[in-house]
N, C-alpha and C positions, 0 to 999 in steps of 0.2 A: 672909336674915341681914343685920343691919344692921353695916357694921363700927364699929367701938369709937375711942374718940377716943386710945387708946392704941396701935391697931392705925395708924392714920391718922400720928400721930405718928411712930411707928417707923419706918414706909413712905416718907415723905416726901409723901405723898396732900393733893392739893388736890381741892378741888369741881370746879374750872376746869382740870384737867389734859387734856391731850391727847394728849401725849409723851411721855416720859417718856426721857433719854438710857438708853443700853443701858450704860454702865457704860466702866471701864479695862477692853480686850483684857484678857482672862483670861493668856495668854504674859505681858504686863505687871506682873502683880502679884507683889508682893513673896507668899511662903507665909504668914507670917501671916496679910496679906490675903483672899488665895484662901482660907483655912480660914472665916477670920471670915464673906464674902461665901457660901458656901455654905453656912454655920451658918444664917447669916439667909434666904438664902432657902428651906431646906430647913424653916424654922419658921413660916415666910410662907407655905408649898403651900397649906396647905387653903385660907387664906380666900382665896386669888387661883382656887380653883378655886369656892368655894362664892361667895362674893360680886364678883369681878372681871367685866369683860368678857370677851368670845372673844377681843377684843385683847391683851387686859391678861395672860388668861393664856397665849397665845399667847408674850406675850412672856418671862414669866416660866419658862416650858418651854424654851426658846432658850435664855436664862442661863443656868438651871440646869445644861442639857448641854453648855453651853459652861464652864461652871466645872468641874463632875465630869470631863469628858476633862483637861481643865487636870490636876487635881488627879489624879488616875490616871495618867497620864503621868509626872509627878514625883514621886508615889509608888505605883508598881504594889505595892509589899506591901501597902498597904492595902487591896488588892481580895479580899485572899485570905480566905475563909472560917475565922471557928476552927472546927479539926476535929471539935469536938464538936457544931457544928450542922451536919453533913453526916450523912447516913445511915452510910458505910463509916465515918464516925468515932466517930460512938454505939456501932456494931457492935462495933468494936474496943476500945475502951471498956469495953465491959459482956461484953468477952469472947466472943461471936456471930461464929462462921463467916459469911461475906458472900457 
């Protein structure tokens, strides 16, 4: 897959990169931040899997789990499941002994 010059843009991707800093500590950022920063990498997955190196997504996996603990930490109700996509919650839902 060849990535896209919009994909490159977005990224900040040079031909000549090697590095790439890892970013503000995640404890660091302001929540807006933290949301925006895992928005984008969470829309960045695939091509860092499909087109990146073993580094690149290496590194991009690091981030990732370093921004989702962030962000779960600060807000653990966001982890919670709505009950309609759990089995006992369909169950109850539609009326069905569990």
């Amino acid at each position: 897959m060849v990535m896209t010059r919009e994909f490159r843009r977005r990224s900040g991707y040079t031909p000549d990169m090697t590095h790439r800093p890892a970013g503000i500590p995640a404890p660091d950022l302001a929540d807006l931040d933290l949301a925006r920063e895992l928005q984008h990498l969470h829309r960045t997955r695939h091509d860092a899997f499909i087109a990146g190196s073993e580094d690149a997504f290496e590194t991009h996996t690091a981030r990732m789990l370093e921004l989702e603990r962030e962000y779960l930490r600060r807000f653990p109700q966001a982890a919670s499941p709505d009950p309609l996509r759990t089995r006992a919650g369909s169950r109850r839902a539609a009326g069905v002994a569990g």
